[in-house]
Backbone bond lengths (Angstrom), bond angles and torsions (degrees), N, CA, C in turn:
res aa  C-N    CA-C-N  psi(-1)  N-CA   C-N-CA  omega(-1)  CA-C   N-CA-C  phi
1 X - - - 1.466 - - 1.526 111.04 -
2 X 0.977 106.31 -53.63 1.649 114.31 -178.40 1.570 121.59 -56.56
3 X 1.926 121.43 -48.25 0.870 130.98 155.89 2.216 113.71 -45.47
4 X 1.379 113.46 -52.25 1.255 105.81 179.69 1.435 120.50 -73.48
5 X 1.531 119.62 -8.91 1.361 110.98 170.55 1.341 116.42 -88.67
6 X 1.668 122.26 -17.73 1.650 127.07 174.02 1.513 99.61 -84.88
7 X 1.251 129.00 -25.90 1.569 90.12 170.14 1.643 92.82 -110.65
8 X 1.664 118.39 89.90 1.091 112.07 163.33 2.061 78.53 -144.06
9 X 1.242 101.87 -38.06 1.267 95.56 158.24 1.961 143.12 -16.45
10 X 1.513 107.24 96.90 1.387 110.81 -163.37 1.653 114.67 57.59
11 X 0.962 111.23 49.40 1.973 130.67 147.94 1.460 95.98 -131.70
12 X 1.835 83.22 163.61 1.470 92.38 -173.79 1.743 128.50 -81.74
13 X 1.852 104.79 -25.44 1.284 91.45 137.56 1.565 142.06 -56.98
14 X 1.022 122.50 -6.34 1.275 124.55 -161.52 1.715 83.05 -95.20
15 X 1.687 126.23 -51.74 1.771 110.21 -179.61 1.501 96.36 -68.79
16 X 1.160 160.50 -36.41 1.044 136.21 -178.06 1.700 140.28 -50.49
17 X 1.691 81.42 -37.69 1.510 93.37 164.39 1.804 129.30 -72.60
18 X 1.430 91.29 -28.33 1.524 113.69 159.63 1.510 108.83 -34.65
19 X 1.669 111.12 -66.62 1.561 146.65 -164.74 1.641 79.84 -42.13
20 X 1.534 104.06 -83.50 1.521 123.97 -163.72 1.818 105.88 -40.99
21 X 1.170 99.60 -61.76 1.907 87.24 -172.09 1.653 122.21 -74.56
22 X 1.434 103.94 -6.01 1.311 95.07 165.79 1.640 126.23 -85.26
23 X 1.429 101.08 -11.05 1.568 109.47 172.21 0.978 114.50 -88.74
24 X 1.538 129.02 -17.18 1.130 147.23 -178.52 1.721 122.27 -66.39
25 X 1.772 87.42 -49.33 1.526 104.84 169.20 1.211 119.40 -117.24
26 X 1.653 123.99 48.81 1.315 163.73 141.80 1.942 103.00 -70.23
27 X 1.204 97.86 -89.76 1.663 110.84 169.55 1.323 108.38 -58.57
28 X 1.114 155.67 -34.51 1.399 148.41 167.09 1.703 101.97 -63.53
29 X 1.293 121.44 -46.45 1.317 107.48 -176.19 1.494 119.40 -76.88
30 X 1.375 111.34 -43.42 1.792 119.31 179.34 1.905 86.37 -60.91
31 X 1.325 152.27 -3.18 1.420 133.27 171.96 1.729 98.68 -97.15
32 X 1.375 112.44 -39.17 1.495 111.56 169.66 1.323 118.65 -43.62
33 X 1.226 118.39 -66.72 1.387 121.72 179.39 1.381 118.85 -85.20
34 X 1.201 122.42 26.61 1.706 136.84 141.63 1.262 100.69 -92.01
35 X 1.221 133.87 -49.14 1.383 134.55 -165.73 2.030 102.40 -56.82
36 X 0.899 109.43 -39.90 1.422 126.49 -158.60 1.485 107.58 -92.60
37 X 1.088 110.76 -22.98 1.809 120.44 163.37 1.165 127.02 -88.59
38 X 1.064 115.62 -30.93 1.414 137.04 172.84 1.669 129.78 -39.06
39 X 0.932 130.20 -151.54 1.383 103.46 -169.71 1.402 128.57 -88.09
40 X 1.411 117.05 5.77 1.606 131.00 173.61 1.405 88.43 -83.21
41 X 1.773 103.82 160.27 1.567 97.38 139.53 1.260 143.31 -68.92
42 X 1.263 129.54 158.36 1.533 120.13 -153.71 1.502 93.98 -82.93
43 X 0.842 120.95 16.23 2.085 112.37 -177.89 1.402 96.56 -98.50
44 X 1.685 100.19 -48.38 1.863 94.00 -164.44 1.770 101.24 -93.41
45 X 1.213 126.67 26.96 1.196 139.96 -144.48 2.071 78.72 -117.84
46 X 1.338 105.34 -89.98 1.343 122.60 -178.82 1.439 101.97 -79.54
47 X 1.165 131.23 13.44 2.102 129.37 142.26 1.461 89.26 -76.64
48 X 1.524 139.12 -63.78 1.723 137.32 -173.41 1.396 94.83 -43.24
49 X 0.855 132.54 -96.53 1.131 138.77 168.84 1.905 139.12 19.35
50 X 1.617 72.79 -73.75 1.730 83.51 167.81 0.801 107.19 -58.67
51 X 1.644 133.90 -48.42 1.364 154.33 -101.81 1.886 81.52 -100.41
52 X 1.526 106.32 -61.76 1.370 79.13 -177.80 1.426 116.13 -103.00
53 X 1.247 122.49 28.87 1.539 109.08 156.55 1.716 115.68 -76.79
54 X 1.612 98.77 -28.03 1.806 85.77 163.98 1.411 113.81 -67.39
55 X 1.009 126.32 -43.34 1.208 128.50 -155.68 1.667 104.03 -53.37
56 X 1.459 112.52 -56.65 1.252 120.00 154.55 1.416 133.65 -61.72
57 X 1.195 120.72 -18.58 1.477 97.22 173.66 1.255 105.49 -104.45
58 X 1.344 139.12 -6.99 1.286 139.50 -176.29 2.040 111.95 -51.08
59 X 1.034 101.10 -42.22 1.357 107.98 -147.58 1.734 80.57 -79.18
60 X 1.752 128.02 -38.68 1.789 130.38 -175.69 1.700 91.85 -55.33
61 X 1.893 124.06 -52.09 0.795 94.06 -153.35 1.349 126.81 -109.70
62 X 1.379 105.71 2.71 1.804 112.35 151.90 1.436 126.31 -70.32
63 X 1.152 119.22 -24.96 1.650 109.24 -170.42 1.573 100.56 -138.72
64 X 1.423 123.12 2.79 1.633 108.55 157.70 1.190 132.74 -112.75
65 X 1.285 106.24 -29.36 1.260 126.55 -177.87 1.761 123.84 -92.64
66 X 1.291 153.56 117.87 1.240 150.74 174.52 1.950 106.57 -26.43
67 X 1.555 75.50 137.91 1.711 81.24 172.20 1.665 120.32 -90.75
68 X 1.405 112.63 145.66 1.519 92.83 170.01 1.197 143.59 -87.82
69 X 1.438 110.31 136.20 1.654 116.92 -165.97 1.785 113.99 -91.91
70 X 1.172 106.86 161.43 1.323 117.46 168.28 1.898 108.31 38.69
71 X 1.400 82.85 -122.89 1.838 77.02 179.24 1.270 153.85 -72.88
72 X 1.734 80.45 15.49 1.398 107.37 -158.24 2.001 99.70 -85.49
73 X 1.402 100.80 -36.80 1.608 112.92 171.22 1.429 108.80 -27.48
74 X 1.811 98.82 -61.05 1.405 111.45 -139.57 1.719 101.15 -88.57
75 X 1.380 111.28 -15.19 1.606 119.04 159.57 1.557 106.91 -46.51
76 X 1.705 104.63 -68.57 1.770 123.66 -175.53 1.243 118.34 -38.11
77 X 2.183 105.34 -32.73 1.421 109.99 -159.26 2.047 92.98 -69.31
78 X 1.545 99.78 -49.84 1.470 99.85 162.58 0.885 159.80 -25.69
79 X 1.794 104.57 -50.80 1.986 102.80 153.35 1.039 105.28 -95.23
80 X 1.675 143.66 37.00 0.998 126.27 131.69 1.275 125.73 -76.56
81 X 1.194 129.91 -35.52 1.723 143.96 -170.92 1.544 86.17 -89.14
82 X 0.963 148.20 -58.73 1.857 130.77 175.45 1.439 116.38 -47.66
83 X 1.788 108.33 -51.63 1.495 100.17 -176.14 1.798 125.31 -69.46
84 X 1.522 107.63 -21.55 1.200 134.36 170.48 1.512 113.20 -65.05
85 X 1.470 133.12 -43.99 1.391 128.74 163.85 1.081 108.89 -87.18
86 X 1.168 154.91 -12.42 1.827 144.41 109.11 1.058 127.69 -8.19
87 X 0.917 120.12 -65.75 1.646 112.35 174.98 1.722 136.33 -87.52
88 X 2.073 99.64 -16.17 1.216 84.22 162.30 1.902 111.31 -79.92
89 X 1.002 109.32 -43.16 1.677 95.18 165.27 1.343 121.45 -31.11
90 X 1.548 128.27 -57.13 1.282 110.78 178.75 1.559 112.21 -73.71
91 X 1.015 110.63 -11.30 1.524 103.38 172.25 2.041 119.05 -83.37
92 X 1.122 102.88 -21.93 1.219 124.24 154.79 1.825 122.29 -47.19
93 X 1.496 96.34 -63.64 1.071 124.04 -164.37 1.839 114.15 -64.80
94 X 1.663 99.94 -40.00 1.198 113.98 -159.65 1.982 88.47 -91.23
95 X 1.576 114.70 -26.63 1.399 94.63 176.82 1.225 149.16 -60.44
96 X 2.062 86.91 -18.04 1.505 112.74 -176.62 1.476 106.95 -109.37
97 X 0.825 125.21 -19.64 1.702 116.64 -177.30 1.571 111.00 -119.09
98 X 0.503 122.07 -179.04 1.807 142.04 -168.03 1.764 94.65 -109.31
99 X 1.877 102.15 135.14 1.170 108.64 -172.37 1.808 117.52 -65.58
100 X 1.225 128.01 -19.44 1.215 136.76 -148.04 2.211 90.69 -90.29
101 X 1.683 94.89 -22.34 1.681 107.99 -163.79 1.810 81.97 -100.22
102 X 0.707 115.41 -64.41 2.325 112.67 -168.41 1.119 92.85 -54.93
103 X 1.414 126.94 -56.64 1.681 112.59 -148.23 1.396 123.00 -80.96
104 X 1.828 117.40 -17.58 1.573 124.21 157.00 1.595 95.38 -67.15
105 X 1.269 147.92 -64.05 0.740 135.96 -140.97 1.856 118.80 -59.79
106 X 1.411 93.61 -51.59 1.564 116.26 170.93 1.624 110.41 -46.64
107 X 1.619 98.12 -51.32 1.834 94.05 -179.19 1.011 93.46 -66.71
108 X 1.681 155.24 -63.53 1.329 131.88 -130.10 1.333 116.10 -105.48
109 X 1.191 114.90 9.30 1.439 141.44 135.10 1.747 122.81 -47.86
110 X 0.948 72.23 -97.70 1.840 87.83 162.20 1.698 130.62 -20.31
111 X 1.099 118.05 -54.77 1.272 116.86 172.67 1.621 138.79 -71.48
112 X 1.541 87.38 -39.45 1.845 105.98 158.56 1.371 109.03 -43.79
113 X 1.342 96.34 -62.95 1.871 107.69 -173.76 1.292 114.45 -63.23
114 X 1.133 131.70 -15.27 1.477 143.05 -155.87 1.905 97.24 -82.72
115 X 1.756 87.33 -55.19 2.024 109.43 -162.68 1.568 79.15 -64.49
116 X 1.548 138.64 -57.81 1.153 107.20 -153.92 1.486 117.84 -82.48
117 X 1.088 116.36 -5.94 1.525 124.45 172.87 1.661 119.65 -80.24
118 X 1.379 96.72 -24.23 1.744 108.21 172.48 1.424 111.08 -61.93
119 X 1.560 100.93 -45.99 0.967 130.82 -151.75 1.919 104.45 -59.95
120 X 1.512 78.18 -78.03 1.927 94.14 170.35 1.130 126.57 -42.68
121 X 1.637 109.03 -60.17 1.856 124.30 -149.43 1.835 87.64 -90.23
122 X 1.388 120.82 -50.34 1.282 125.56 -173.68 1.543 129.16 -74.25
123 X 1.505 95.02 -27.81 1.713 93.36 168.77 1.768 94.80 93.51
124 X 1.415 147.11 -20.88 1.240 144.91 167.48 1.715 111.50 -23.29
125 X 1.050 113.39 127.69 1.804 110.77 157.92 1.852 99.00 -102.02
126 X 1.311 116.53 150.48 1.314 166.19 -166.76 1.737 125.31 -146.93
127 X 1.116 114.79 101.92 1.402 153.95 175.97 1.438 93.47 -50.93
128 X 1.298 113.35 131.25 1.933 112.79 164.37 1.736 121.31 -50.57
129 X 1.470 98.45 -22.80 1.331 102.78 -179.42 1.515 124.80 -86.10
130 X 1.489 101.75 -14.28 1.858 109.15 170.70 1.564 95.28 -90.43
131 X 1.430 127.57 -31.26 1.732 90.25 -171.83 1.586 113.11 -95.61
132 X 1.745 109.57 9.20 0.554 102.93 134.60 1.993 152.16 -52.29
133 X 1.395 105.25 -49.76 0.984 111.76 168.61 1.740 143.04 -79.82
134 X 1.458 81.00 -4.22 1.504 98.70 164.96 1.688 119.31 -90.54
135 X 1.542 116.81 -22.15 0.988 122.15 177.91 1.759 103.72 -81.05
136 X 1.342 126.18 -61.63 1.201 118.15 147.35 2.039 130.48 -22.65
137 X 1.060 113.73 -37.62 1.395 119.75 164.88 1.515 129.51 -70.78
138 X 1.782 97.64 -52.64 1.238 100.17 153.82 1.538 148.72 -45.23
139 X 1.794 91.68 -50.83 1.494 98.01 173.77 1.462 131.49 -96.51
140 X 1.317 105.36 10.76 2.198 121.64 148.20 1.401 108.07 -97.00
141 X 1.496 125.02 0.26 1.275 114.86 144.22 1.473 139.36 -84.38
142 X 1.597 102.46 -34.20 1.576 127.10 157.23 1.475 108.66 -53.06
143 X 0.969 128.76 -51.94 1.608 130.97 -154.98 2.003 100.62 -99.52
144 X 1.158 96.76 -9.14 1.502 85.02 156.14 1.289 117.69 -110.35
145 X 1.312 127.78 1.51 1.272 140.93 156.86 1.453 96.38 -68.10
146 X 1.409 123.43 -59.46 1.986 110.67 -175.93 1.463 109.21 -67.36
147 X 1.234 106.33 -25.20 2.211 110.50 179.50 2.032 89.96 -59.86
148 X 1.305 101.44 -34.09 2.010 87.94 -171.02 1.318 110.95 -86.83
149 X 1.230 104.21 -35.07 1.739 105.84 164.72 1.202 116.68 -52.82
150 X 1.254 130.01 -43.90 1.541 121.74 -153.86 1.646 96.61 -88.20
151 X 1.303 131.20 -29.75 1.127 135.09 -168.56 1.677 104.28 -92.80
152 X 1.435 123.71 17.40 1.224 125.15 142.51 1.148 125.18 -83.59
153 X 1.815 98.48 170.02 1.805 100.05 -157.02 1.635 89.58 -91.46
154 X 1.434 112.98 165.02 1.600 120.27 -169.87 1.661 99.57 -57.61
155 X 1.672 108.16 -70.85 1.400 105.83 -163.60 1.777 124.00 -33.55
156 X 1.588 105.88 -31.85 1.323 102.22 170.86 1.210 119.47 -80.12
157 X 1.423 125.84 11.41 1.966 113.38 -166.16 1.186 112.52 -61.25
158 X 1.912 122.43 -46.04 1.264 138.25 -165.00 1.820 101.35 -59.66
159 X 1.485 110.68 -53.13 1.770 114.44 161.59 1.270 106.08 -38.42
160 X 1.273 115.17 -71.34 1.749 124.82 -170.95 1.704 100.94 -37.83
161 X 1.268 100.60 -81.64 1.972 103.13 173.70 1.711 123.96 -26.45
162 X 1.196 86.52 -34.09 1.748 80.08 -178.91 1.462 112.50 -87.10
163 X 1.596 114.45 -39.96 1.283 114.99 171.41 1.630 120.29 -56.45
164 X 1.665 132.88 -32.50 0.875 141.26 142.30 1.391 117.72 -19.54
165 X 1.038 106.02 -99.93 1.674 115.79 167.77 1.384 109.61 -35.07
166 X 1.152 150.59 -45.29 1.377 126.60 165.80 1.525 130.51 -67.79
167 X 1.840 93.48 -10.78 1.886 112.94 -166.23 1.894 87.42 -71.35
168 X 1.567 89.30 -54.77 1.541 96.48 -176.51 2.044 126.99 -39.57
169 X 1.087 84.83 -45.49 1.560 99.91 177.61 1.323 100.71 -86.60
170 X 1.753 160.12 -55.37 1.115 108.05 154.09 1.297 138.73 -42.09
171 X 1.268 142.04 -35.16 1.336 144.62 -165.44 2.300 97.05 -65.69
172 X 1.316 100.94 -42.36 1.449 99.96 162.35 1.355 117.66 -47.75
173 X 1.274 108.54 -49.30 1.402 116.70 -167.95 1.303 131.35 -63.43
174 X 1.768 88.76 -32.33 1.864 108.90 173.96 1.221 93.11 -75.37
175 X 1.411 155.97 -43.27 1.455 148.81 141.63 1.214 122.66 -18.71
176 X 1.189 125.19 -43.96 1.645 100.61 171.76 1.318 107.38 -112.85
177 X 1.115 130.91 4.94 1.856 138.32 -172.90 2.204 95.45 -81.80
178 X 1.505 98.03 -42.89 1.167 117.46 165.30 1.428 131.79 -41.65
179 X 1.452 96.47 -60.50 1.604 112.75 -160.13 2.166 90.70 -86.99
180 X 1.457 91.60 -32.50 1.341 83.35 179.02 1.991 143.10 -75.61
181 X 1.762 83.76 -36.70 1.405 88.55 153.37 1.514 150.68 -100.33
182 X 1.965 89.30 14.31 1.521 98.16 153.38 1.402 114.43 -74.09
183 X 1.498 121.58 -29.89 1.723 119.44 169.31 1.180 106.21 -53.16
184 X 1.252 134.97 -40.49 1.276 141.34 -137.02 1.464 99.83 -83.47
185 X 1.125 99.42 -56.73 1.653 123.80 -166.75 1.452 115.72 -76.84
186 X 1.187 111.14 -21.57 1.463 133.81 175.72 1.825 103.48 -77.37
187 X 1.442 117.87 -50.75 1.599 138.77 -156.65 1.545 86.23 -78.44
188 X 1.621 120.40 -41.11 2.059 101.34 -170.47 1.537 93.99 -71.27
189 X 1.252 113.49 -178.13 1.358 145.73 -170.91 1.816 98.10 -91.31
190 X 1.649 96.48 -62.62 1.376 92.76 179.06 1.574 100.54 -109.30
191 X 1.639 104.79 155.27 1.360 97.60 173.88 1.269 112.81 -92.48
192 X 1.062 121.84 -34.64 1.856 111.05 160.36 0.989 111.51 -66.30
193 X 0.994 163.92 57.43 1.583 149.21 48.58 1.061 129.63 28.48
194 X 1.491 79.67 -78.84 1.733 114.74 -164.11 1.555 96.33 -83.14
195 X 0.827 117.81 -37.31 1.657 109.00 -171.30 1.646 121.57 -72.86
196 X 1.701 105.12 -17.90 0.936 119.91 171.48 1.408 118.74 -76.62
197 X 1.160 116.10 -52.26 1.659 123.64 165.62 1.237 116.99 -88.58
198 X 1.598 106.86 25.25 1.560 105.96 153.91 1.475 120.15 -119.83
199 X 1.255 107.88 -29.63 1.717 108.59 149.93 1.494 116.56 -45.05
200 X 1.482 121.92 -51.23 1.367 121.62 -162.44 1.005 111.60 -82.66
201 X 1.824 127.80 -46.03 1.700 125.39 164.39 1.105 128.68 -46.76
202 X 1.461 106.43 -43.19 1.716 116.41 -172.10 2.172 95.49 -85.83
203 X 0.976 112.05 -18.61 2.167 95.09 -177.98 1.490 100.39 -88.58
204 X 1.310 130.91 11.31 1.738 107.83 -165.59 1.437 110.13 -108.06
205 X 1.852 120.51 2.10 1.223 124.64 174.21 1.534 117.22 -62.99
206 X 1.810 96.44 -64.71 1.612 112.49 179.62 1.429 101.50 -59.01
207 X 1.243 149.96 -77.13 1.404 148.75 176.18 1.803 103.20 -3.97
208 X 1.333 104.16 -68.73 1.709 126.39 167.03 1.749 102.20 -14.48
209 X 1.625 100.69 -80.14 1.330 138.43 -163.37 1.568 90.01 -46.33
210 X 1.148 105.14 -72.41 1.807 119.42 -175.48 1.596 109.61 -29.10
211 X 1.472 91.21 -80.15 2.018 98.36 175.87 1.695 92.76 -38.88
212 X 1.238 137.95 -108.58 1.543 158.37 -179.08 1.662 84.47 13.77
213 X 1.454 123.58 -70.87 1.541 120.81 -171.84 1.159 116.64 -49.61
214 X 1.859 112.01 -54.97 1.469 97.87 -164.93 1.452 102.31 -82.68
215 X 1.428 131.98 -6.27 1.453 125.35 178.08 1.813 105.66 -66.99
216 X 1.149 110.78 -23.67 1.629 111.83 -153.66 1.995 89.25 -114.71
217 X 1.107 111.98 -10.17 1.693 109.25 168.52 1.754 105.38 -114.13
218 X 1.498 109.33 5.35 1.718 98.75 155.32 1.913 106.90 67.83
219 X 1.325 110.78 -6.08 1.572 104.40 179.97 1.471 116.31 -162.39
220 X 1.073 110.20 166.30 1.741 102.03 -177.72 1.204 122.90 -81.59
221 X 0.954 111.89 172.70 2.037 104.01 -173.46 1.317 95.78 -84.75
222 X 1.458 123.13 159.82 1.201 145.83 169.28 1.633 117.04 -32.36
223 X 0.965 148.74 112.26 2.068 127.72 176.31 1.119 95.00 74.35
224 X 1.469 126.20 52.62 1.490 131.11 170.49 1.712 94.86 -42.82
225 X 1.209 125.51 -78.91 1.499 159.39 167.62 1.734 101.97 4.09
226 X 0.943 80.67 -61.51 1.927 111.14 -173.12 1.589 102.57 -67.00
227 X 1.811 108.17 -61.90 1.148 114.21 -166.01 2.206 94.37 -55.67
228 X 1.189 127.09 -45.48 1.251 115.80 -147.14 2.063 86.28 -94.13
229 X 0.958 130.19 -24.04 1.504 128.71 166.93 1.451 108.33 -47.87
230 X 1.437 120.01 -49.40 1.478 134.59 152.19 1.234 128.85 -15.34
231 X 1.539 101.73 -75.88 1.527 119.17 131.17 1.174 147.09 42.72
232 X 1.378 99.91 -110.60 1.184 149.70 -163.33 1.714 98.06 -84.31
233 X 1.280 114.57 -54.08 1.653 119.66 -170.82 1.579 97.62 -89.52
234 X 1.459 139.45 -11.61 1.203 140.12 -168.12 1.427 101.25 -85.48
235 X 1.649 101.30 -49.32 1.724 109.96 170.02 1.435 122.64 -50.73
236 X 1.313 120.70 -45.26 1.240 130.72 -177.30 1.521 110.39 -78.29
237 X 1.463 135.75 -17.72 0.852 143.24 -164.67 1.863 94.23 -90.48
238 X 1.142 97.68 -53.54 1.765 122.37 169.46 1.721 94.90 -19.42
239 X 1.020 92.52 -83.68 1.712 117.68 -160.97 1.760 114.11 -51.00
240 X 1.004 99.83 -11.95 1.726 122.84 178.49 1.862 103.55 -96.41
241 X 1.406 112.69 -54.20 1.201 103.13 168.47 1.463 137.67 -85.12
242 X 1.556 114.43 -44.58 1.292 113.73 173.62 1.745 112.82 -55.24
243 X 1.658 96.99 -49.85 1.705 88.86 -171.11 1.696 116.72 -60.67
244 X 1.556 100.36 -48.36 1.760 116.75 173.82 1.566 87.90 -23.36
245 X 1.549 117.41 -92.74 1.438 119.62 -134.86 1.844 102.90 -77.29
246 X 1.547 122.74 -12.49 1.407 117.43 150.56 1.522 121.51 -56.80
247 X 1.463 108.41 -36.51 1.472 95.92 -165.19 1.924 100.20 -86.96
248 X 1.254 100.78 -31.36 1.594 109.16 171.12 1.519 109.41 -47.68
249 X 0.932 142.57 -28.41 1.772 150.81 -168.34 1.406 108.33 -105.76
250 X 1.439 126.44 -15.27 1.513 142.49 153.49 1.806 98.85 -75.74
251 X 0.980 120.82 -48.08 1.668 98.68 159.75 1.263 159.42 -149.13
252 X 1.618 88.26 43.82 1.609 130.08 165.98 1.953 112.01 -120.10
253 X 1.375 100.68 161.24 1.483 89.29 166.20 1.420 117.30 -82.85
254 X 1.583 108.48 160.58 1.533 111.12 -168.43 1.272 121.09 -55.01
255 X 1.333 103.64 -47.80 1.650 105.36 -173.43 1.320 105.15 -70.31
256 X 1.527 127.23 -48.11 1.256 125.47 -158.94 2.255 106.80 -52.71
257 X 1.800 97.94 -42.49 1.108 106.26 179.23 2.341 119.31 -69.34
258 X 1.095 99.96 -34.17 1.065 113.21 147.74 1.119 147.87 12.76
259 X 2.036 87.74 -103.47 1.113 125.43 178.06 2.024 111.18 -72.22
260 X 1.240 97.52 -30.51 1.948 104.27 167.53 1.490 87.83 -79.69
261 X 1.164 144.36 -45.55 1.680 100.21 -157.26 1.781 97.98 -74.67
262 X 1.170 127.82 0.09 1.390 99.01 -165.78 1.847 104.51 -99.94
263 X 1.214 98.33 7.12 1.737 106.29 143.91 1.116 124.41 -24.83
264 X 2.072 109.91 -37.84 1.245 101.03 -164.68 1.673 106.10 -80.44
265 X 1.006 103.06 29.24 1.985 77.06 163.86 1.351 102.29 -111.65
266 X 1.516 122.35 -7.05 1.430 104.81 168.20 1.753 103.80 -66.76
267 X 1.021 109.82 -33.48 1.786 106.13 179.89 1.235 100.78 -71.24
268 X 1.740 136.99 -44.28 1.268 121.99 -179.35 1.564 117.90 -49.67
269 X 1.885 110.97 -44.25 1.611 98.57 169.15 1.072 124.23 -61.91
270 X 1.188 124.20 -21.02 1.220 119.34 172.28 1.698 123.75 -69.17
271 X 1.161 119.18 -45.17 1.380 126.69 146.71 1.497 111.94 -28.19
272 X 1.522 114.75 -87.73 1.549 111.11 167.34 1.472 122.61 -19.89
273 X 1.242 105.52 -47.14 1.896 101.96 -173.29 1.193 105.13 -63.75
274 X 1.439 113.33 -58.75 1.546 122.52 -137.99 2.174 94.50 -89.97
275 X 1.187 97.98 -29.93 1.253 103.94 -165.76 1.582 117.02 -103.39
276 X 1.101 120.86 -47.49 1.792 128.12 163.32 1.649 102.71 -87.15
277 X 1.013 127.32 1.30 1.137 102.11 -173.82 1.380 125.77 60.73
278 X 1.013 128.35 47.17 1.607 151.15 155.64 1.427 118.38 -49.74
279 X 1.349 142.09 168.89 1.582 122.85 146.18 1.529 90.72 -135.81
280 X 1.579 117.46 151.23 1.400 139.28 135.77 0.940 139.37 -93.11
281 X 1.306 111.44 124.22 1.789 118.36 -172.71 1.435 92.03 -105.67
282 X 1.375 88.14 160.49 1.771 119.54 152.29 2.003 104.71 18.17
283 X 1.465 89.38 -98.65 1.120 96.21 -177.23 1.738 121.64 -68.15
284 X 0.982 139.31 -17.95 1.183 119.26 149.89 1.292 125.82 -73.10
285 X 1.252 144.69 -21.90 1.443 139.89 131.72 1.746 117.37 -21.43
286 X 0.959 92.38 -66.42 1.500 103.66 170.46 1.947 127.85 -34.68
287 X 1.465 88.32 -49.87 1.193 118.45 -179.66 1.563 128.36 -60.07
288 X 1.545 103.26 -41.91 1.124 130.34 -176.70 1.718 108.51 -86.12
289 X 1.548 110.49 -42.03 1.445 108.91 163.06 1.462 111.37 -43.18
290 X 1.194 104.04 -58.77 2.066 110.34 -171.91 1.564 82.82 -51.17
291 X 1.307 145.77 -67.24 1.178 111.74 -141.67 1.603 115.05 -97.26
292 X 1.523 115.87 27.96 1.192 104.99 169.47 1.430 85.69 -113.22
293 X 1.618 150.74 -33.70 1.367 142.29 148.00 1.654 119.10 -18.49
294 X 1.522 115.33 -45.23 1.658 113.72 -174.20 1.774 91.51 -91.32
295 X 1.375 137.45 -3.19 1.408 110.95 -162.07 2.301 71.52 -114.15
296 X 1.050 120.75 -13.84 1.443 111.03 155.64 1.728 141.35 -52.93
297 X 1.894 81.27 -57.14 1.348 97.03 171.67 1.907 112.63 -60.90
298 X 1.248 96.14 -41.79 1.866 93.81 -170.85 2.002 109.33 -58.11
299 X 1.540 106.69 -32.28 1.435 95.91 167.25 1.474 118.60 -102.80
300 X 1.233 119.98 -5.98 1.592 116.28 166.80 1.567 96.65 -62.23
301 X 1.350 141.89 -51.71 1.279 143.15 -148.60 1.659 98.70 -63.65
């Protein structure tokens, strides 16, 4: 596997497959971050979570996979301290606002920041007509983030505002968590490697967090059962998206891959409809067209 994905590297099958796993872990992620809003709190929600993505990746990346040497640590120490202020923000984010209001916000965040970080730190060229379409993507992702805001009730706005402001700073975060572990993933030899001791470095904080709560609240949370079934499918869900759109940026460009995963909030409304019971009108229909039109334009270009 590993040998056929490095020489898929810069051929055009090799961006196609790019194409495929970033849509892939588009819908894997808009189910992640339903999973994580959902009816736990989002702390002990993504503590389940981690909890068993170590559990599972531990065993790939102690005894199958190469360990990392030399500078390779001090890369790891890196997306650990990025993925770690990532997620308490979205865990922040998702406590105070409603998922349908954080989770546009974060994607349409995210991708703007992504092209210009490709751009700089990575050395990528970009066509007037992709940032075009990322700016277009972005901002029918933003503005259906204000279509969910505005159609909240007053007493929550001050909640809403804060969750905002933390939506915002993850959506930064997917910006440099992005730009950074396409270096990352690009710099090992193998990329499962890296994916292996990046599942396992980056899940053992929240796990931490989890024990610390129920040690200091004396009992288990409510639907223990439920909460760790959660879990269990959140982890696995994990491993479909985070790795998909890492290994997609090993052989596509960053932004271009990116800018398709943040598709997933057209799958997140769709989630909302079919699954919370959401409704879309008019203009959020609308909305969602523009942003599968700007995540068009960025690979038509």
């Amino acid at each position: 596997m590993t040998d056929w994905i490095i020489s898929l590297e810069g051929t055009e099958a090799g961006a196609r497959l790019a194409i495929l796993l970033a849509l892939t872990s588009a819908l894997a992620h808009a189910c992640f971050g339903a999973l994580q809003k959902g009816r736990h709190d989002p702390w002990l929600a993504r503590g389940a979570m981690d909890a068993f993505m170590v559990l599972l990746s531990a065993p790939v990346a102690l005894f199958v996979v190469p360990w990392p040497r030399g500078f390779e640590w001090l890369v790891m120490v890196g997306v650990i301290a990025i993925h770690l202020a990532y997620k308490i923000a979205m865990a922040r984010a998702y406590s105070q606002a409603a998922y349908t209001v954080v989770y546009p916000v974060v994607r349409g965040v995210g991708p703007l920041a992504t092209l210009v970080f490709a751009a700089a730190f990575l050395g990528e060229h970009y066509v007037p007509l992709q940032w075009f379409g990322v700016a277009v993507l972005s901002g029918a992702i933003l503005m259906l983030a204000r279509l969910n805001f505005g159609g909240a009730a007053v007493p929550a706005r001050a909640a809403l505002r804060a969750g905002l402001i933390w939506a915002f700073a993850g959506g930064l975060l997917v910006a440099v968590y992005t730009t950074y572990d396409a270096w990352a993933i690009r710099l090992m030899p193998d990329p499962f490697t890296f994916l292996a001791w990046f599942f396992l470095m980056t899940s053992l904080d929240f796990p931490l967090m989890l024990g610390y709560r129920l040690v200091k609240a004396r009992q288990m949370p409510e639907a223990a059962g439920a909460l760790a079934a959660r879990g269990f499918i959140g982890a696995l869900i994990a491993f479909v998206s985070f790795g998909g759109v890492m290994l997609g940026t090993r052989l596509g460009k960053v932004a271009e891959v990116a800018s398709l995963r943040e598709t997933s909030t057209l799958f997140a409304a769709a989630i909302g409809w079919l699954v919370l019971g959401e409704r879309s009108g008019p203009a959020k229909i609308l909305l969602m067209g523009l942003i599968a039109l700007g995540a068009i334009l960025v690979q038509a270009a």
